[in-house]
C-alpha positions, 0 to 999 in steps of 0.5 A: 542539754543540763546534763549536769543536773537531776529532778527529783519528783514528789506529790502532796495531796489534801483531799479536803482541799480539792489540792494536788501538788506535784514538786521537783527539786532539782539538784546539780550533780556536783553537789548530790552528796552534799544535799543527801548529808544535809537531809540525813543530819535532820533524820531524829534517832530512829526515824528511817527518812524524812515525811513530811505528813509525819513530821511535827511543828517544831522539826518541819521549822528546823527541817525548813530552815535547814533546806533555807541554807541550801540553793534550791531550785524548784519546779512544782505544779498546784492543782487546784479545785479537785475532786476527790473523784479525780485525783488521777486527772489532776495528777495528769494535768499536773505532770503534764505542766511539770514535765513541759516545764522539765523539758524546756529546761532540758532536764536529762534526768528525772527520778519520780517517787515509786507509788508500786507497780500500777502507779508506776504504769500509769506515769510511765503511759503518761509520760510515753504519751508526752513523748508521743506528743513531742513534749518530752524529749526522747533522752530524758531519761526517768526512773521511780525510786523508794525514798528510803533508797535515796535520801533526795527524794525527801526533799520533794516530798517537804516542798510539796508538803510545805507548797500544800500547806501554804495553797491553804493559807498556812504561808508562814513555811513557804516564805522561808523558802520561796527563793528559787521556785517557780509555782504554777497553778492549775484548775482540775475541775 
């Protein structure tokens, strides 16, 4: 088992593009607190976290170099073709993929962003129907977090950002550090 690692999960959606995009960061234990220091050095004067969609140009490139310097290992699922009616079905299909992607890795530890109590339920049913399934593994333990409670967090939240950005045409940030991902891709029509 990699006990000796955590995934940190978060999404980006565009709408408009019919995108869903589910990311795991996946961050050695040893090396957590290196990882939460880097993130909060990029914090500019007032800012309680990092967020991707509040982010200008200029900071998400410094943002983007600076995880350049770290070792990123990185799982994400993009889907693709979404309606806007069924953002819950490509969420679905996308943690369905990520977290058999997780399991074959034996991840021990996943955090997931907290999206409140009802969305929190629906992953949490999902994921028990996974298990059901004997897709995931009984001791994977997962938890939902608030990112202003833990700064790892942040980091998926960027690589989904930057994963959206680059699915419609805007690559530029994604080859900065593409090194160390494993993407796939998933219709959800």
């Amino acid at each position: 088992m990699n006990s000796e690692s955590c995934a940190y999960i978060d999404e980006s959606m565009r709408v408009g593009a019919g995108l869903y995009v589910l990311a795991a960061a996946v961050v050695p234990n040893h090396q957590a607190v290196a990882y939460r220091s880097a993130l909060r050095a990029l914090l500019l004067p007032k800012q309680p976290r990092l967020h991707w969609r509040d982010e200008r140009p200029k900071h998400r490139l410094e943002i983007v170099y600076a995880l350049a310097e770290l070792p990123l290992d990185v799982i994400a699922v993009v889907g693709t073709d979404v309606p806007s009616s069924k953002q819950k079905r490509a969420r679905r299909k996308c943690m369905d993929r990520l977290y058999w992607r997780l399991a074959q890795r034996r991840m021990p530890h996943v955090i997931m962003e907290g999206r409140g109590q009802a969305g929190n339920k629906e992953d949490l049913d999902m994921i028990n129907a996974l298990r059901a399934q004997n897709v995931l593994p009984d001791e994977m333990r997962v938890e939902w977090a608030d990112p202003l409670c833990d700064e790892l967090l942040w980091l998926p939240d960027i690589l989904a950002g930057v994963i959206a950005a680059a699915a419609t045409g805007d690559t530029e940030l994604l080859r900065i550090l593409e090194e160390g991902m494993i993407i796939d891709q998933l219709r959800c029509d």
